[in-house]
C-alpha positions, 0 to 999 in steps of 0.5 A, a space after each residue: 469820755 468827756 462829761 460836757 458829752 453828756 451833761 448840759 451846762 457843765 464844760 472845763 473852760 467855764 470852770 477854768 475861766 472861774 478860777 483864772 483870776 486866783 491862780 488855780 486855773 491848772 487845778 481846776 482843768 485837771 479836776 475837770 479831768 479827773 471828774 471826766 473819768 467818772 462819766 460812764 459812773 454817773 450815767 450807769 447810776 442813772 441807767 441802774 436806778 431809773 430802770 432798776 426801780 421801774 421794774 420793781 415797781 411794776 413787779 415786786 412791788 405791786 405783788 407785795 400785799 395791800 394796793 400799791 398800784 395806786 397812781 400816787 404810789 407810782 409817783 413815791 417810786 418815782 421820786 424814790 428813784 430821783 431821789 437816790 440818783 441825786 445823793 448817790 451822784 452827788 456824794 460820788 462826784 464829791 468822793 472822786 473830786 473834792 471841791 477843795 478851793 477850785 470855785 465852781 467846782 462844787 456847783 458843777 457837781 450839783 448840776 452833773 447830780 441834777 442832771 442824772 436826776 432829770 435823765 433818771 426820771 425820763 428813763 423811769 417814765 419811758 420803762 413805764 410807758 413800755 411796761 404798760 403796753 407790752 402786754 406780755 409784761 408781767 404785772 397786777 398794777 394797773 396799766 396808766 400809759 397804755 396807749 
């Protein structure tokens, strides 16, 4: 699967074309290659946090004593969640490709982790939005997005 399937403002000829002028065109369409195998990775983080932390906010967390289902404390989850997609994506995009003397490459990566970023936090608005109004839902936070 390809990551410019998936992830806006990331493609292998804009890479390639950066890297044209140095000699290093091959290694940079083969680093987009590499990286490309990663895809299903990348998106599993971002499915994995942004769902995985909005559930726990409306259920184990908002059970744990003290008021937690304060409108600020949904936002700390929130960027909690943004957050960790961002460094777990950044950190595994690097691991898996190392940016080495293939210019852009480091930048693209920054974009894919911003990416995950912005998907993992519309995933963890949406899981609210379905949380607080389906009733049958367990949850003592009080219900923002009710509709």
């Amino acid at each position: 699967m390809d990551l410019s399937t998936f992830y806006i403002g990331v493609s292998s000829t804009k890479l390639a074309d950066a890297n044209n002028s140095n000699g290093m065109r091959d290694a940079a369409l083969n680093a987009w290659t590499h990286l490309s195998q990663y895809t299903l990775v990348f998106l599993m983080i971002c499915v994995a946090f942004g769902i995985g932390l909005a559930v726990y906010y409306y259920t184990g967390y908002n059970n744990q004593p003290k008021r937690h289902y304060l409108p600020k404390k949904w936002l700390f989850v929130g960027l909690k969640t943004v957050g960790l997609v961002f460094i777990l994506t950044i950190a595994l995009a690097i691991a898996f490709q190392r940016p080495d003397n293939i210019e852009g490459l480091l930048m693209m990566e920054i974009q894919i982790a911003f990416d995950n970023l912005l998907y993992a936090a519309g995933l963890y608005f949406f899981v609210s939005v379905i949380w607080c109004n389906v009733p049958q839902l367990p949850t003592n936070a009080y219900r923002y997005f009710k509709i």
